[in-house]
C-alpha positions, 0 to 999 in steps of 0.5 A: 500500500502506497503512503498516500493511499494509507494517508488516505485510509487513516485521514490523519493527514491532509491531502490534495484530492481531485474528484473528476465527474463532481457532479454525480450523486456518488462523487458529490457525496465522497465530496462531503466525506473528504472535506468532512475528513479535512482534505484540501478537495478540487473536483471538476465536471461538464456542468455545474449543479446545486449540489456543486454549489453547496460543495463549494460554500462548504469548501470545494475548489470546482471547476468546469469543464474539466481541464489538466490544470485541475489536477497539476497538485493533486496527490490523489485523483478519483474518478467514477466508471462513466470517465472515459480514458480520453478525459483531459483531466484523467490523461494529465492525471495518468500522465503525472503518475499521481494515485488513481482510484476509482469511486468504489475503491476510494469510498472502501479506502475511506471506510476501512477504520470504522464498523461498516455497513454494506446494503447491497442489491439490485434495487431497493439500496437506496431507501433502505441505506437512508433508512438504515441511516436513520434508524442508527441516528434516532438510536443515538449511533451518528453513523458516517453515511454515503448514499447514491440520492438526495436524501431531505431527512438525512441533510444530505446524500453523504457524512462523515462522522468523525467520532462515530465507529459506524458507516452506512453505505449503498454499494454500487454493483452496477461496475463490478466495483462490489468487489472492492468492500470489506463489510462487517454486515452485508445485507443483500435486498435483492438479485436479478438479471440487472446492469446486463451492459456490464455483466454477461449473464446472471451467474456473473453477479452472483459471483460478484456479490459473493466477494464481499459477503466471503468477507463479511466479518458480522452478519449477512442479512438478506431477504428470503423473499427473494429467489435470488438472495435466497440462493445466494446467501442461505448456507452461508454461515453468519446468514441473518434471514429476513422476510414473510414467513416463521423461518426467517429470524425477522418477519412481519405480519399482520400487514397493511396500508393506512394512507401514505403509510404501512403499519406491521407487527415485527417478530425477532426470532420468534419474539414480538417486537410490537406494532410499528408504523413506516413513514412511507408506503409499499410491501416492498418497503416493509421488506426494506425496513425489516433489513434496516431494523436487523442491522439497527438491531444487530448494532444494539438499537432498542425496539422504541428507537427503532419505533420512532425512527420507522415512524419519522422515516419520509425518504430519499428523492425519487423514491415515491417522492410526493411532488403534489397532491390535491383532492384530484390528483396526486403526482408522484417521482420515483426513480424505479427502472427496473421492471421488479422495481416498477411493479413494485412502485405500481404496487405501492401507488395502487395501494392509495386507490387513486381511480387509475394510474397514469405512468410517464417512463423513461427507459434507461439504457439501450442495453437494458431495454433490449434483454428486458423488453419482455419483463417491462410488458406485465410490470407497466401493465399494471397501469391503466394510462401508460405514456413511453419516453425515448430511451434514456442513453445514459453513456451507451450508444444507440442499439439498432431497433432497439426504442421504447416502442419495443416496450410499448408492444410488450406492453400491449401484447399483454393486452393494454390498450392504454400505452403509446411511445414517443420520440421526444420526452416532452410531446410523451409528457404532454400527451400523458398529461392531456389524457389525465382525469379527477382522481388519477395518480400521475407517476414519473418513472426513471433513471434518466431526466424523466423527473424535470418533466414529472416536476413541471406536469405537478406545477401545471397540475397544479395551475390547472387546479386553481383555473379550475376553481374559478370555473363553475359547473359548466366550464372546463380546463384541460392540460396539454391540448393538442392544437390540431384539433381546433384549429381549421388547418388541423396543425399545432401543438398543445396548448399548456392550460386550455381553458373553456369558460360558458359564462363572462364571470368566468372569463374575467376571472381567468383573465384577471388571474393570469395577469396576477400570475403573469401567465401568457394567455391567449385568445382561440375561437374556431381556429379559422385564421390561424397557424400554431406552431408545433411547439404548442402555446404556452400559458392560457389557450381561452376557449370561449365559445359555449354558453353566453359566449355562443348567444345571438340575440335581436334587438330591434335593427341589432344583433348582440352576439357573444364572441363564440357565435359562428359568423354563419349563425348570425347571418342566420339569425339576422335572416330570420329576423329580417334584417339584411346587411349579415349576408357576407358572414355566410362565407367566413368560416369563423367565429365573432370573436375571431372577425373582430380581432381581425377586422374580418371581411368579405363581399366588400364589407368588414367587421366594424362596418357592423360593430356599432360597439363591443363588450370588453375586460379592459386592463384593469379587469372590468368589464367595460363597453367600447364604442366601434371607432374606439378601437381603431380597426385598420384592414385585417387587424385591431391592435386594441383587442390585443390588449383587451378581450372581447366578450361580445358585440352589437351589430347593425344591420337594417330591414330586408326582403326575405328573397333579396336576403335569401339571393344574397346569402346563397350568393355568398355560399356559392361563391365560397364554394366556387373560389375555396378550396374545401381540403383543410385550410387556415383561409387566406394564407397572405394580404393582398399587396397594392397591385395584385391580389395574393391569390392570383400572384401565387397562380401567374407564379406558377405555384399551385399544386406546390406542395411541402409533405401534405401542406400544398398550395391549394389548385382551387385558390392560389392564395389558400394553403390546405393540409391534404391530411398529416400536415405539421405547423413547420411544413406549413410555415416552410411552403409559406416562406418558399412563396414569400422568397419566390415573389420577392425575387421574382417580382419584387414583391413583399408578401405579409400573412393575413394568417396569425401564426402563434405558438413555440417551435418545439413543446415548452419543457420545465 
């Protein structure tokens, strides 16, 4: 053994160690045991994180990215398996011939000089080391900790206890680096097929957890519940069995849920320990806490302090984390990507009796989705709404034909017809989140990133919670409507918060609300008129167009319609009242609101010809009413309306012949169908510039029948762009500008949209 590694084992002296890769839970927390061991640490990384921010208040010099400086003093330099060998700092380390180790090798080195505890298993290490850990802390044992998450009751994920003979650690199997431990109690949670990237076969990790459990100096306590921990670790000769049944030296009985929580009785070697309550639910943990409770016990914790530390236990993050709960929903992150380790959340989730479960997951790794494509079938059926991101890579590359959609179809072949893959996590979420109901249970599940989208769907849930109270019986409020369906052009991504109030009331309050909360809102009617990106918009999609808003009532030579009335309705109320002057709304396929915020026309008449005034919430929230000329209406715009939000109008019109109103109205039908094209369509695509109208400078282009995908220029109507079935917002937009470029060059001429084109380019994240 070199003087700097024993230096190291003893922590008698300073050194200058240098973590490469900081960033990651585990270098992060043999971060706080060397600085709590009073070395002179460094550490450098890609990116920065909170974690290396509080490293740093506490005394780390960190650096990003990596670079060689970083380690030109160092004395020891400790790395994780994910480091490549063509990392600078790695090379300069190599080059300078300083002490390399490796995280596992560095973490045993510091764990040598006390009592340690190893919990190991291919799931389930993380909760039960934290919990471990607090048993031993309410017990009155300090124990040093290091422990792969975040861990809210703990402080943090690693500590070192400098008076302490005892340290908890989760041990890493993932690497092989198992090896690498001398325990004095090993517990074993678990062991299946697992980490397949790394290992051949299952025999393998078997001869990989054995190492440590050969050198087990205390007990081995495993779980005899599990097929692969029995095998394992039954005729060694220190086995401590824990389980469900009386053969084992700690069981429990009596089992079951109350909320959140597991309440149990616990037998000790055939003597009861009493009633206990765990802080956290699931049958799965209630085998974790009977491994803890062994080793606390084993360490000389009495049955009272084991009570209470069961009792306060609330967990690591990402281990059925609550992220939000109301009386409608309940959001939930849990870092499970394992199929034993997702039935067994699911299993823990159902155990609340939300009405279904909705599942957003993210596999991990190529390699893994590959072998354990057909495992993930049955385990993620046991949710009713299933939601599948792109593979997480971690550091593997691509497998050809391997995505989620394996996943999905091992999943449907079990007969469930509630799933559906994706390639973008954010279109996964999205589509999730507008499928949600009252009484779902939303789980975000995965090793990757998945849990930023789960984060951000609990604060939209969230939102939606409060839009939805100032709604009354008859309005509604979606998450993540899809665009597509409500607009003439049948393109567009979601719409973050889609809000459908029936009454003015609950509109003004909408509105009043997203100004105090400074949420983008955005007025939708029919959708005519209008191309959304494929990103979506976010903030608040307004739908009003039911209830009061879809109202037309005659009052002598007027009409007062609410703005969600069809342009079509009013021509036919106007008929029937005999009034004439509304023949030209025949042709408009819209809604008032929409041709008042345009200033809409046809048939050499427009909008606020007609609009005598118009109902609006004004900046301060009320609800005033606004003379026509007021609100400055120029050709296919009204700026003020921008800032202000139509609630309804009062049209003029004046007395009629019911024939010379029927001719008219027939008139404008026909000549709709005559001059546009009846294919999907936001109407018409580009004003008409001063010498010639749009349409026909399209035609003497040539430009007809031009086409991007199934958004072409229309053959009926050169200035409409259809969507011949399939089209997205982006092939829109690109034939749009190809037009604008052609007629630039070729005659000069600058081409505005008459369409309004609003949204995001790709799906808004967290």
């Amino acid at each position: 053994m070199s003087d700097v590694l024993r230096q190291l084992q003893k922590g008698e002296t300073s050194l200058r160690v240098h973590l490469i890769g900081v960033a990651g839970s585990g270098m992060s927390g043999l971060a706080w045991l060397l600085l709590g061991q009073g070395h002179r640490v460094s550490g450098s990384d890609k990116v920065s994180s909170d974690e290396t921010e509080r490293l740093v208040a506490a005394g780390l010099a960190f650096q990003c990215p990596h670079s060689a400086e970083a380690v030109a003093d160092a004395e020891v330099v400790i790395h994780s398996s994910a480091i490549r060998p063509t990392n600078v700092a790695l090379a300069a380390a190599q080059k300078r011939g300083c002490l390399l180790l490796r995280r596992a090798e560095a973490l045993t080195t510091l764990m040598h000089s006390r009592r340690n505890v190893v919990i190991s298993g291919t799931h389930g290490k993380t909760t039960t080391s934290s919990l471990t850990t607090h048993l031993f802390r309410t017990a009155g044992l300090t124990p040093s900790h290091y422990i792969g998450a975040e861990i809210p009751l703990l402080g943090r994920n690693a500590h070192w206890a400098p008076e302490s003979e005892w340290f908890i650690a989760e041990a890493d199997e993932s690497d092989g680096t198992l090896i690498h431990y001398q325990p004095h109690h090993q517990v074993v949670l678990n062991l299946e097929a697992e980490h397949l990237d790394f290992y051949p076969d299952l025999e393998a990790i078997r001869e990989v957890f054995l190492v440590p459990l050969q050198k087990a100096t205390g007990s081995v306590i495993y779980c005899r519940a599990d097929e692969g921990a029995e095998a394992l670790c039954r005729d060694l000769p220190q086995a401590v069995p824990y389980g469900w049944d009386e053969q084992c030296e700690y069981f429990a009985r009596g089992v079951k849920r109350k909320d959140s929580r597991m309440q149990f009785e616990i037998v000790e070697r055939g003597e009861s320990l009493g009633k206990f309550t765990l802080g956290i639910s699931g049958r799965h943990n209630v085998l974790n806490a009977l491994a803890a409770v062994a080793v606390a016990r084993a360490a000389g914790a009495t049955a009272d302090r084991i009570r209470d530390g069961l009792e306060t236990f609330r967990g690591a993050r990402r281990r059925f984390e609550t992220l939000f709960r109301s009386p409608d929903y309940q959001v939930v992150d849990d870092y499970g990507h394992h199929p034993s380790e997702i039935a067994a959340t699911l299993e823990a989730a159902r155990g609340l009796q939300p009405k279904r479960i909705a599942v957003l997951f993210q596999p991990h790794r190529y390699s893994r989705t590959q072998k354990l494509a057909q495992d993930f079938g049955p385990a993620l059926a046991l949710a009713e709404v299933v939601a599948l991101a792109p593979i997480y890579p971690a550091n593997e590359l691509p497998i050809e034909g391997v995505t989620s959609q394996l996943i999905a179809e091992e999943v449907a072949r079990v007969g469930h017809q509630g799933v559906e893959s994706f390639s973008d996590p954010a279109e996964a979420c999205a589509a999730l989140a507008n499928r949600l109901q009252p009484g779902d249970l939303v789980l975000s599940l995965g090793a990757g990133n998945i849990h930023l989208f789960g984060k951000a769907l609990a604060r939209d849930i969230e939102t939606l919670s409060f839009l939805r109270h100032l709604l009354g019986d008859g309005g509604e409020a979606r998450l993540y409507e899809p665009m597509r369906k409500h607009t003439t052009l049948r393109v567009g991504g979601p719409a973050q918060f889609w809000v459908e109030p029936v009454t003015e009331k609950e509109m003004t309050r909408v509105v009043a609300f997203c100004r105090k909360m400074d949420l983008p809102l955005t007025v939708v009617g029919r959708g005519s008129n209008l191309v959304v990106r494929d990103g979506g918009i976010r903030g608040v999609v307004l739908h009003p167009m039911k209830g009061e808003f879809a109202e037309v009532h005659v009052y002598g030579n007027e009409i007062v319609a609410g703005v969600g009335a069809r342009l079509k309705k009013i021509a036919s109320v106007a008929q029937k009242a005999g009034l004439t002057g509304f023949e030209w709304m025949e042709g408009i396929p819209g809604n008032l609101g929409g041709a008042l915020r345009m200033n809409a026309g046809a048939m050499g008449v427009e909008t606020f010809d007609q609009a005598v005034s118009v109902r609006v919430i004004d900046e301060s929230n009320e609800v005033v009413e606004m003379q026509g000329p007021e609100l400055g209406a120029a050709y296919r715009n009204v700026e003020s309306l921008r800032r202000r939000y139509a609630l309804s109008a009062r049209l003029v019109g004046h007395p009629g012949k019911s024939e010379a109103i029927a001719s008219l109205l027939q008139a404008s039908k026909e000549k709709r169908l005559s001059s546009q094209p009846l294919a999907a369509s936001a109407g018409c695509t580009f004003k008409n510039p001063e010498s010639i109208p749009a349409g026909q400078l399209v035609e003497e282009l040539g430009l007809k029948g031009r086409a991007i995908g199934p958004a072409e220029v229309s053959e009926v109507h050169g200035n409409f762009i259809v969507n011949r079935g399939g089209a997205s917002a982006s092939e829109v937009l690109r034939l749009m500008e190809e037009i604008q470029e052609i007629a630039r060059q070729e005659r000069g001429l600058d081409l505005h949209p008459e369409v309004q084109i609003l949204g995001e380019e790709t799906i808004f994240d967290s």
